[in-house]
C-alpha positions in Angstrom: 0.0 0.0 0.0 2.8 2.1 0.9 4.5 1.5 -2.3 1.6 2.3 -4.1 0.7 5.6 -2.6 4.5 6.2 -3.1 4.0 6.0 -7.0 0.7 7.8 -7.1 2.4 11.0 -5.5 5.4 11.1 -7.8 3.1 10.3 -11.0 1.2 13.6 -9.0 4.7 15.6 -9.0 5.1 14.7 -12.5 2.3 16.2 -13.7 2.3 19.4 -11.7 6.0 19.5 -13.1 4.7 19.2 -16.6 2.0 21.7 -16.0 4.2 24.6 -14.8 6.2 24.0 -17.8 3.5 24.4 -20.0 2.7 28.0 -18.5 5.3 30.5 -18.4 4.1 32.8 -16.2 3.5 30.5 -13.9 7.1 29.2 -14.4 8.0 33.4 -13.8 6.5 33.1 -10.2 7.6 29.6 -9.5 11.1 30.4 -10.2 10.8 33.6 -7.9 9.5 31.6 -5.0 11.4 28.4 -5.2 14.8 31.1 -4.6 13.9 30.8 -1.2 15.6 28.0 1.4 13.6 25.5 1.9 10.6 26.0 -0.7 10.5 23.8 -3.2 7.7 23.2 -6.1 4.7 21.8 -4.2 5.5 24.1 -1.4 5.4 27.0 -4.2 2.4 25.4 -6.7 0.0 25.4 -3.2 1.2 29.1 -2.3 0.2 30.3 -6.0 -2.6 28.4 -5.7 -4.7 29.3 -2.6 -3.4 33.0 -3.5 -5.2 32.8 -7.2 -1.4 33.9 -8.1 -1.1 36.5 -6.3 -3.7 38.8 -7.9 -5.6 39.7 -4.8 -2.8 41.4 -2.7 -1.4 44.6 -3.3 1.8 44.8 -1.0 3.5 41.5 1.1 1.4 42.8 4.6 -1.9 41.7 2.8 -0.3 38.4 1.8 1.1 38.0 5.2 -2.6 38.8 7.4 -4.3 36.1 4.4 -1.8 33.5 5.3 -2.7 34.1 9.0 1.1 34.8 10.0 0.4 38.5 11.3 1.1 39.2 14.6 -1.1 39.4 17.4 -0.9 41.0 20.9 -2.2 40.1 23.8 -2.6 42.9 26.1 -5.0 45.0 28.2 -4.3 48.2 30.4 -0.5 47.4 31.9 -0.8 44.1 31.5 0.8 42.6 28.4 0.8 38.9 27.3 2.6 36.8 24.7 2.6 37.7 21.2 2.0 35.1 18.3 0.6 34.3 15.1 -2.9 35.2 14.3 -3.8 31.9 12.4 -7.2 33.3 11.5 -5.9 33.5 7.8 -5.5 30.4 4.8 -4.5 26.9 6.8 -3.4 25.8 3.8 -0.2 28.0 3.4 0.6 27.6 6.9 0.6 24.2 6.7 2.8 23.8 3.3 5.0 26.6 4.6 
């Protein structure tokens, strides 16, 4: 079984390989993304796609508050908590990234 769902993920790769190559503008944003350390082509295909590539966002902040990785304080009158991740934002990208 393992073997099996072993073959049917690279046949998967394969094609989403074969895809990007057919479209170069998608290659033009794949190639931009996949620059970075430890991104690689599914990593970058997901991104592109939850984002409809990239046409909803105007600067990087939007992007960031969609993915849910703003930044969030917890605090009230002198008191002041932890900070964190919002995670109200795609689970999706979190999760690839």
């Amino acid at each position: 079984m393992i073997r099996l769902l072993d073959k049917q993920i690279e046949s998967i790769q394969k094609e989403v390989a074969r895809l990007v190559e057919s479209d170069p503008e998608l290659k033009r944003k794949l190639g931009h993304i996949t620059q970075i350390k430890g991104v690689g082509l599914m990593s970058a295909v997901t991104v592109i796609a939850e984002t409809n590539g990239f046409t909803l966002f105007e600067n990087s902040k939007q992007l960031v508050s969609y993915a849910g990785y703003d930044v969030v304080e917890n605090q009230s009158g002198k008191r002041a908590g932890k900070t964190g991740i919002s995670k109200k934002g795609n689970y999706r990208i979190r999760r690839i990234l």
